[in-house]
C-alpha positions in Angstrom: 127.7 107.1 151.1 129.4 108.8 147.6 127.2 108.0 145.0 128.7 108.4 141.4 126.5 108.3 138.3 127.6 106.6 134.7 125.0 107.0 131.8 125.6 105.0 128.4 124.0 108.0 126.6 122.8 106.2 123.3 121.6 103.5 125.7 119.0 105.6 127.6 117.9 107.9 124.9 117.1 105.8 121.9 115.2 103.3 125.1 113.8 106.3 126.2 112.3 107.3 122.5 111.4 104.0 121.9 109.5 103.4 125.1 107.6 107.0 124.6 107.0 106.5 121.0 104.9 103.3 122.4 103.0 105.0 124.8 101.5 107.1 121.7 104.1 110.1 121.7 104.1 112.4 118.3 107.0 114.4 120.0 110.0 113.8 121.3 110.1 113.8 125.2 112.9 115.0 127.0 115.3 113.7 129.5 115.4 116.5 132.3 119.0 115.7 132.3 120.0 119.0 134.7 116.9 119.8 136.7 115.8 116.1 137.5 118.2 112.9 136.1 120.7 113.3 139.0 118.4 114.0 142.3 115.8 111.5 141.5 118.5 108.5 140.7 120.8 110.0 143.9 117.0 109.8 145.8 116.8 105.7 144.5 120.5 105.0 145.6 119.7 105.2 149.7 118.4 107.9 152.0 122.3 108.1 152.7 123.6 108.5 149.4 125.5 111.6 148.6 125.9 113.2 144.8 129.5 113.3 143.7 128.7 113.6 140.0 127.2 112.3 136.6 129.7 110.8 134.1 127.7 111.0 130.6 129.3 108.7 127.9 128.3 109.5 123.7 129.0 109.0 120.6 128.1 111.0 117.5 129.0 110.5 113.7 130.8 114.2 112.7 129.5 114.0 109.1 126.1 113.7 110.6 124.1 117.4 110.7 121.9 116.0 113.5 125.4 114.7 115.7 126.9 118.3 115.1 123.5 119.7 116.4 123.5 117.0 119.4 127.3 117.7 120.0 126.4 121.1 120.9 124.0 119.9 123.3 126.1 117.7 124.5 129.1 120.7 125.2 126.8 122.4 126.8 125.4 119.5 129.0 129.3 119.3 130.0 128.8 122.1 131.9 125.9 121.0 134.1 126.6 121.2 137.5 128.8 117.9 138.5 128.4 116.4 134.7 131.8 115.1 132.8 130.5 114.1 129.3 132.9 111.9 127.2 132.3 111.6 123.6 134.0 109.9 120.8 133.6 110.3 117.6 132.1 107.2 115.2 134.1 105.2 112.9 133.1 104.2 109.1 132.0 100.8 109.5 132.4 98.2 106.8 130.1 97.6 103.8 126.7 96.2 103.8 127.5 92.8 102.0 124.8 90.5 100.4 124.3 87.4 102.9 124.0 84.9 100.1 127.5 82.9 99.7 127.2 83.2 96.0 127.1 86.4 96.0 129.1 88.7 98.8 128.9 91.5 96.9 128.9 94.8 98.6 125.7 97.0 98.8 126.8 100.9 98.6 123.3 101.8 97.8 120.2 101.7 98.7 118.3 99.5 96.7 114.9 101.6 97.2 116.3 105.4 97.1 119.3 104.9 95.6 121.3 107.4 98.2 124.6 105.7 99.3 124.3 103.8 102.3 126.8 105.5 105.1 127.7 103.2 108.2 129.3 104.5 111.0 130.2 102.4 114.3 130.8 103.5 118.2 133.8 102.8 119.1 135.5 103.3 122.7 132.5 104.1 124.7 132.0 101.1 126.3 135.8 101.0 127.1 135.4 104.4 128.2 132.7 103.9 130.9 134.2 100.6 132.4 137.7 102.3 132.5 136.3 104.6 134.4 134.0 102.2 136.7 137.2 100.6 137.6 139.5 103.6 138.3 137.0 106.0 139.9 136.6 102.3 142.3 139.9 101.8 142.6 141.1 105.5 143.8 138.3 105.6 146.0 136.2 108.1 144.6 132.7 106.3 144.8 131.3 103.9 147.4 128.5 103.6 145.2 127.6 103.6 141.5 124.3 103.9 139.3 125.1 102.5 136.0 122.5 103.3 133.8 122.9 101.1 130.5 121.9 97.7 129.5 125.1 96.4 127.6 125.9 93.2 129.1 129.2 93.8 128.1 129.6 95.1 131.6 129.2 92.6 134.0 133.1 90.8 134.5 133.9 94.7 135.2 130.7 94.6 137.2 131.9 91.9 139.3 135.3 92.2 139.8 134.3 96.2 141.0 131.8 94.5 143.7 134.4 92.0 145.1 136.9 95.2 146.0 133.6 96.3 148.0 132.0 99.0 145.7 128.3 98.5 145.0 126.9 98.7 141.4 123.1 99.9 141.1 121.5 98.9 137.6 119.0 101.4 136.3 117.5 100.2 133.4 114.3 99.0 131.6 111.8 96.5 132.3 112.1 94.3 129.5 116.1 95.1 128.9 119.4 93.8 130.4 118.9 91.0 132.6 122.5 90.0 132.9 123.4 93.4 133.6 120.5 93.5 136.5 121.3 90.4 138.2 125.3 91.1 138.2 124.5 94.3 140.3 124.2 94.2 144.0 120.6 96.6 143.1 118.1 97.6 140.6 115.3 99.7 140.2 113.5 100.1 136.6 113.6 102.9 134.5 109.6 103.2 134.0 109.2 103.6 138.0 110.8 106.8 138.1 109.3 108.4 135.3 106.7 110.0 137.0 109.2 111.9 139.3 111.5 112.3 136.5 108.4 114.1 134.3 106.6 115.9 137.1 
């Protein structure tokens, strides 16, 4: 059984963060993206599953110091044995705009600092992942999939994949993506694994 592995990057990390920072974390913890991620999710898919590859999906904002830092991580994560990272580059977003229909005006600043207020949006990642999902299905490549992201955004592409007789497996939080879950033929929660994932 081919087992192929999608990962909404901001999805997992900024759950992950949040869910450590909860537990009483003062530093960041680390995904074990190359030694662990892909065994321990292939080892959840079925004693029968076999690894054909992570497809890792980002975005980052160019002007950002931190996203030029994270896209060199993210290069060299490209070259992780069976990874193919896709990452797109963020969009300036529209103005903050006062709610009050009196008013409208836009908000460049912040009103407590002062520092302009730069918005950026992800655009084509989404896309990107259930593209893929549906020609990596179609050509065969996958009898199996591990989606791990919570965007419900996903589940017509989801559903029409399973009816062509691919399965979709949701990896994903507890407390998270419930229409997501329940359009895959599986699940298993993030928060079980962790403890193989961190050993």
């Amino acid at each position: 059984m081919r087992l192929k592995i999608f990962i909404d990057f901001w999805n997992l990390q900024i759950s992950w963060n949040e869910y450590h920072k909860a537990l009483g974390a003062t530093a960041p913890v680390k995904i074990p993206w190359e030694k662990k991620l892909p065994a321990v999710l292939t080892a959840k898919a079925g004693a029968d599953a076999v690894y054909m590859g992570t497809h890792v999906y980002a975005s980052i904002n160019p002007k950002s110091q931190s996203d030029r830092r994270l896209s060199a991580f993210l290069e060299t994560m490209d070259t992780f044995q069976g990874y193919k990272v896709n990452v797109k580059k963020r969009k300036p977003a529209k103005p903050v705009r006062c709610n009050n229909e009196g008013c409208r005006q836009e908000i460049s600043n912040c009103p407590h600092c002062n520092k302009p207020l730069v918005r950026t949006a992800e655009k084509g990642v989404d896309t990107t992942i259930a593209i893929e999902l549906f020609e990596l299905a179609l050509d065969d490549v996958y009898d199996r999939a591990i989606l791990v992201s919570g965007d419900a955004d996903f589940v017509p592409a989801i559903e029409y994949i399973q009816k062509r007789g691919k399965y979709i497996i949701h990896a994903g939080w507890r407390d998270q993506s419930f229409a997501v879950r329940k359009a895959c033929w599986s699940h298993f929660m993030i928060e079980d694994i962790l403890p193989d994932l961190l050993s």
